[in-house]
Structures are given as C-alpha cells and as structure tokens.
N, C-alpha and C positions, 0 to 999 in steps of 0.2 A: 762222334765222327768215326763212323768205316772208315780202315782202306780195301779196294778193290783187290780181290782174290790175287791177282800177275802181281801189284805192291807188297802183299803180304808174302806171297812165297818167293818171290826177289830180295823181300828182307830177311826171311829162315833161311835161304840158300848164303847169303854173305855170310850171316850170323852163325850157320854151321860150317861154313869154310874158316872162320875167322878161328872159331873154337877147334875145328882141326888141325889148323898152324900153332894155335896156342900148344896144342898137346905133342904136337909132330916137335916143337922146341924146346919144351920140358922134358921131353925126352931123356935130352941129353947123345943127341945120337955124333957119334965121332966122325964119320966117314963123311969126306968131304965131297964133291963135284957127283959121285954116283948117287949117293945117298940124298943129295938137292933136287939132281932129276928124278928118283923116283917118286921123292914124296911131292915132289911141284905134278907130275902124272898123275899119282893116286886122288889127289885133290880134284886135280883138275874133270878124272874119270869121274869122282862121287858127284860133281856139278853136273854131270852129263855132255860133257865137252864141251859145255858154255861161257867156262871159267879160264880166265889164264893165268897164272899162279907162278910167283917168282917165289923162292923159297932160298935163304940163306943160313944155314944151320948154324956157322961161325959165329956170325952176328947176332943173330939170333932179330934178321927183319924179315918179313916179310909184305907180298903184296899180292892180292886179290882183284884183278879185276874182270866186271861182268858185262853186258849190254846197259845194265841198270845202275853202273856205279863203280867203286871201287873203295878198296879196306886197305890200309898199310896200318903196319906195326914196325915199331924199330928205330924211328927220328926220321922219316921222311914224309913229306907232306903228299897229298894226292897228285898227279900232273896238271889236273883242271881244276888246282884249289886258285881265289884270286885274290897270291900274296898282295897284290899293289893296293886293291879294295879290301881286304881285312885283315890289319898290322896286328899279328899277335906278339903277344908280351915274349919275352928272350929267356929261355928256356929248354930244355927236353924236350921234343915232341916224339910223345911216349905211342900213340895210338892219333891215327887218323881216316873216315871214312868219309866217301864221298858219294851222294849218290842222287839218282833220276828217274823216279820212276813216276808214272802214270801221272806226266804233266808239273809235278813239282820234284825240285831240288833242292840240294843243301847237304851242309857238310859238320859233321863232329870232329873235334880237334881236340885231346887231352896233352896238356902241358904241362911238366913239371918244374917248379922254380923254387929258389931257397932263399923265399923271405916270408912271412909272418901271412896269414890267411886274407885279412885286411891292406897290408900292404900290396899283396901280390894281385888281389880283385881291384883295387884302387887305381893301381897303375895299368894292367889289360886296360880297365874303362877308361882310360885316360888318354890313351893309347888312340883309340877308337872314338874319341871325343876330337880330338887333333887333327883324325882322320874328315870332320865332317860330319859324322854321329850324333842325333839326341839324343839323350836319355829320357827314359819310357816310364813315368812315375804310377803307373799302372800293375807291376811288378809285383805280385802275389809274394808273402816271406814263406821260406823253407825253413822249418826246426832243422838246425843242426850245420845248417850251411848257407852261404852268404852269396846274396845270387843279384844280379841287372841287368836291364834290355838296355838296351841303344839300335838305333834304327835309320837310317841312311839308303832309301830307294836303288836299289833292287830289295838290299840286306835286313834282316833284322836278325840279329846277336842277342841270344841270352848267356851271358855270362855266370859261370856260377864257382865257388873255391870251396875249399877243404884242405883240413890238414892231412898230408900225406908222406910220409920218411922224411922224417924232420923240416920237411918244407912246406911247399904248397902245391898243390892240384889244381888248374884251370880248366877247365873246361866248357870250350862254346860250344855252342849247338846254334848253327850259323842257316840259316831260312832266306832262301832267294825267290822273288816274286816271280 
C-alpha cells in the first residue's frame, strides 16, 4: 500500500517539526517568553508558514499543528482527539499526534503508566471493551511486545505495551473509518 505524494510529505513535515521541538527542548534553552516565540517562528518559517507551533521551553510541551493534523508532546491530548469515543488507560500522556490526510484519519497516543506490561495492556483493553469495543482475534504477535485490536465503528484501536522507566508504555495507534 502507497501513500499519495501530499500524505507522504504532510507526514515528513510533522515528523521534522516534531523532531525540531524535540531538539529546540533538549536544548536546554533558559530564556523565557522571547526565546518560545522565536523558536515557535523558526519552526513555523521551516514549515513554510503552514505550521502553527506553540512551543513552551519551561515545560518542556509543545504543539504542532498543520492543515493535515496535529503533534503534541508534553501531556496533552490533540483538540480533535475523541476523549468520549476512546477512554484511554490513566497515565502520562507523553506524546500525542493527530492527523488527516488524503481522506483518512487517526491518531497515536503514547501513555505512560506504573504497572507491569501485562497489567497495564489488560486494563487499556478493558477500558475499551466497557466502551463498546470487540476484540479483534486476528492480531498478528510482535517479538518483544504485547499488542490487541478492538474495534468499534468508526474506530479501530491497536493497542500495544512495553516496558518503559520502571513502568509501562501504551501506545494506540487509533484508525477512524
């Protein structure tokens, strides 16, 4: 399966704005309120004024958004994620992107939570099961990582965990019809 040339460089364009907020906050840069707008500017110039880019050095969140979507980092969810349609598990939300391009959507959500690999997939899907959701017995297994679909019209959720700083790692990768 291609995606369509506009899909593909709508997703290198978030993907290197995402990686430019990564580095712009690794930094380490100290200078408050000047130092947010210029690097929210710079970003925003390398998109080609397509991007609008909120940039918070303190916190260290930031957010990306384009015609085709939108990136956060930092514990907040996208604006057109739909908390009421997909209850994620109670956690950090570490990394969130959203996005639309050429006819389909959907959103990645990385969680962080502090229980055991198996408990913390058991309970998302459980989550999501409560919601309405079947699960999808059709579910190819991953070496090394603990993964399930569930599925619920528009939605289909692949869930997947790992161990990550002494907890756990969630992460959906959420597919809207």
């Amino acid at each position: 399966m291609t995606m369509p040339a506009r899909a593909r460089r709508s997703t290198r364009t978030l993907l290197g704005l995402a990686a430019a907020c990564t580095l712009l906050l690794a930094s380490g840069c100290s200078a408050e309120d000047v130092a947010d707008r210029v690097a929210e500017k710079a970003i925003e110039n390398a998109a080609g004024g397509e991007a609008d880019v909120d940039l918070d050095v303190d916190s260290g969140e930031f957010k990306v958004e384009t015609d085709e979507g939108s990136l956060s980092s930092g514990g907040s969810l996208p604006d057109d994620f739909p908390v009421d349609q997909v209850p994620l598990i109670d956690g950090d939300v570490i990394q969130a992107v959203s996005s639309q391009q050429a006819g389909a959507s959907g959103f990645v959500v990385l969680v962080m939570v502090d229980a055991g690999v198996e408990d913390a997939l058991a309970e998302a899907e459980q989550r999501l099961l409560d919601a309405g959701y079947e699960g999808d017995p059709e579910m190819a297994d991953i070496p090394g990582m603990s993964v399930v679909q569930v599925v619920r019209a528009p939605y289909t959720v692949v869930l997947s965990s790992y161990e990550a700083d002494g907890g756990s790692a969630i992460n959906y990768v959420i597919s809207v019809e």
